[in-house]
N, C-alpha and C positions, 0 to 999 in steps of 0.2 A: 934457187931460192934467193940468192944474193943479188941477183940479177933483176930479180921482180922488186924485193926492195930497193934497189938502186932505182930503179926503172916508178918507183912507187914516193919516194924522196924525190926524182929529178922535179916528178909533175909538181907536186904541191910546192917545190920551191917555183914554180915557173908560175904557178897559179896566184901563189905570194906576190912573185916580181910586180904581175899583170894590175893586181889590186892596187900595190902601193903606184905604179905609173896610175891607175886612172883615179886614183886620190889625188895625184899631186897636179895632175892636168885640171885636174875641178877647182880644187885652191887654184891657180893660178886662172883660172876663168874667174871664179869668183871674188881672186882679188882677197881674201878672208875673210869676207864681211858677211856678216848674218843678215842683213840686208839683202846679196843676193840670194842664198841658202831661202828666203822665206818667199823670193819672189820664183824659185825654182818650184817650191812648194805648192804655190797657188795656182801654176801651170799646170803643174800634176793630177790636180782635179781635170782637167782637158780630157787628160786619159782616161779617166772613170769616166764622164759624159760620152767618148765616141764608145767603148767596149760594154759599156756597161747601164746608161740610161739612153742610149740611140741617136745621138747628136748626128746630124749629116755636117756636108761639107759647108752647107750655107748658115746653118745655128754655130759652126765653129769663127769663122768668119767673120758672123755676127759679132758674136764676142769678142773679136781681138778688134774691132770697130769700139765698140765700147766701150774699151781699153782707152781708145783717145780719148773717150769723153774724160774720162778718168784722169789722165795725164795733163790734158789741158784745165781742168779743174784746180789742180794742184803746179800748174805753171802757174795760173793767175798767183798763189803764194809767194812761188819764187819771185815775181817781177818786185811785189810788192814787199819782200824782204830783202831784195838785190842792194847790196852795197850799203846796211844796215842804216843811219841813221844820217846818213852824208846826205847834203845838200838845204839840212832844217825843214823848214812849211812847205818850202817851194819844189824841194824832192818831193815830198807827198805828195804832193798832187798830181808832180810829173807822175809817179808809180801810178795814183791811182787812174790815170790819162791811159797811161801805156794799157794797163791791166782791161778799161774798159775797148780801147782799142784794140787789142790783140780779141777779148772777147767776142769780138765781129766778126773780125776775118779769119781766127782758127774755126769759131762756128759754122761762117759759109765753108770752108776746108773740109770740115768733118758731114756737114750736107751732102756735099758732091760725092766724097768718098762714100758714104751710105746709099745715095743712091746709085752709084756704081754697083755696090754689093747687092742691094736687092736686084738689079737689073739685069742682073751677070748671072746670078748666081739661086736669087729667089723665085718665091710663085707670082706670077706677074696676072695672077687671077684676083691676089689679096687686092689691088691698084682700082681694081672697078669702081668706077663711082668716086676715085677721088680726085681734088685739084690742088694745085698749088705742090711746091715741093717738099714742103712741112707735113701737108698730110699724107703724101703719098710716101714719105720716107718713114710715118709712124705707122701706115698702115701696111708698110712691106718689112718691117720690122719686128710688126708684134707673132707673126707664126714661131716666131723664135724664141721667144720668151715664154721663162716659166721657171717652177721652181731651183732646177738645179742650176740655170744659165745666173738668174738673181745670186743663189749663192758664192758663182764663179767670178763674177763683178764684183762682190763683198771682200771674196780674198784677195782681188785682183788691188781693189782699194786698200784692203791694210797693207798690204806689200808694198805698193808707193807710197801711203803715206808713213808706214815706219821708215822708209830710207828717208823720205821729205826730213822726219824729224830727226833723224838718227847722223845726218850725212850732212843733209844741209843747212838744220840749224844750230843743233848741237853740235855738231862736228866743223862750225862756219864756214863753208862752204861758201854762206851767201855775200859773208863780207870778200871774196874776191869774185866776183862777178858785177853783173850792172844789169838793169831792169831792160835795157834796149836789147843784151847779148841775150839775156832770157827768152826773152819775146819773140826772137829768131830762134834761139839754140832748139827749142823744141823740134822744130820743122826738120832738124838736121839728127834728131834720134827716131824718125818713127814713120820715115817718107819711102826711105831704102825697106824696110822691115817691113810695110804693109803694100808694097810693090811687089816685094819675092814670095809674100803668103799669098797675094792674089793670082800670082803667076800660077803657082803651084796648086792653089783651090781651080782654079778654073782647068788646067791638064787633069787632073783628077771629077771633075766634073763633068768635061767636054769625052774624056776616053769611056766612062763608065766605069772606072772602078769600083773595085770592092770599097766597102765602107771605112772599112779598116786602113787603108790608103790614107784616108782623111788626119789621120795619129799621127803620121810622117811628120806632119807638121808642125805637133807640139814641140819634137826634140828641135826640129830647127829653128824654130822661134826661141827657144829655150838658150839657145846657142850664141843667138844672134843679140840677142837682151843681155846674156851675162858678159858679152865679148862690151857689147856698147855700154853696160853700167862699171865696168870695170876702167873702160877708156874713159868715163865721163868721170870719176873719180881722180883718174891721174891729171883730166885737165884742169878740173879746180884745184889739185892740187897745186898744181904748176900756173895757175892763174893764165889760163890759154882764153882764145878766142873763141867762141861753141862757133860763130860764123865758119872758121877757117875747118872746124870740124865736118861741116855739114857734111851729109851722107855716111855719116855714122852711126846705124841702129844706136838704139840704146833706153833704158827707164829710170826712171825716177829712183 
């Protein structure tokens, strides 16, 4: 009898240990911030949509595309909050230069990448009858769309922009950076990170897996977001370079 309780003590202290490591390995992914906690949050919905409203491999995909729009929405803020009020009129305008600038060419970026993902990954029957790459990138994107994807973009959105306001305004963030290091840093959080989800959507699409396959994705994305918002916190803290960064997942 002493034996089964010892043996009944050993587990739950072992079951104890296990929780308290994968608490502290989370803090330290997260860095403590409720920032990442809410953007872990809005990923999680991922996992209701594959198990539970039928999402495939190409509406998940969709999504984390979308995600850029999202990011780059809320770059254009950082360029034009970068290094707060330094430089007078003549900073403004640069900001608002850079801001319309970058608006071009992250736009063509996030083109090419969508119609990668429809072409990869979509129905390339939605494409009939259309020309140019705007239409065929809205017409190979809308089978994906629908109520719960909308709401997964909405969380996806508060999530970055509570860090926007939480991290980098409130927290100034924006006074040690520069609207030039912004305008790049972006490309250096989110190039590696939709590189290795395309990898992995496409082996899962190309073998036939189970649908359920397509979930693998959210904990790695999930991983890869808190490793890069955590790293991107200690380099403003440290007033680093996002250039010297680059190939560093990460969000807002």
């Amino acid at each position: 009898m002493s034996d089964a309780g010892s043996d009944f003590r050993s587990r739950g202290y072992t079951s104890r240990m296990s929780l308290a490591r994968g608490i502290e390995g989370y803090r330290r992914l997260t860095d403590g911030r409720s920032s990442a906690t809410m953007l872990v949050v809005a990923n999680l919905w991922d996992l209701a949509g594959v198990f539970l409203l039928g999402w495939n491999v190409f509406i998940l995909t969709a999504l984390f595309w979308a995600e850029n729009l999202v990011l780059g929405l809320l770059n254009v803020g950082r360029i034009l909050f970068a290094g707060g009020s330094s430089g007078g009129p003549r900073g403004i305008l640069a900001r608002m230069f850079l801001s319309a600038f970058f608006l071009v060419h992250y736009g063509i970026f996030c083109m090419v990448h969508g119609l990668a993902v429809v072409s990869l990954l979509g129905d390339m029957r939605s494409l009939e009858g259309r020309s140019g790459p705007i239409g065929m990138l809205v017409a190979g994107m809308t089978p994906a769309v629908s109520w719960s994807v909308i709401v997964a973009v909405a969380l996806l959105f508060a999530s970055h922009l509570y860090s926007f306001g939480v991290n980098y305004l409130r927290g100034g963030e924006y006074r040690r950076t520069s609207p030039d290091r912004e305008m790049i840093g972006v490309y250096g959080r989110i190039v590696v990170l939709h590189a290795a989800v395309m990898v992995g959507a496409l082996l899962i699409a190309l073998t036939g897996l189970p649908r359920a396959f397509a979930a693998a994705l959210i904990p790695f994305k999930i991983i890869l977001d808190l490793r890069g918002h955590a790293r991107e916190r200690r380099r403003y803290a440290a007033g680093s370079d996002p250039i010297r960064s680059a190939g560093s997942p990460g969000t807002v």
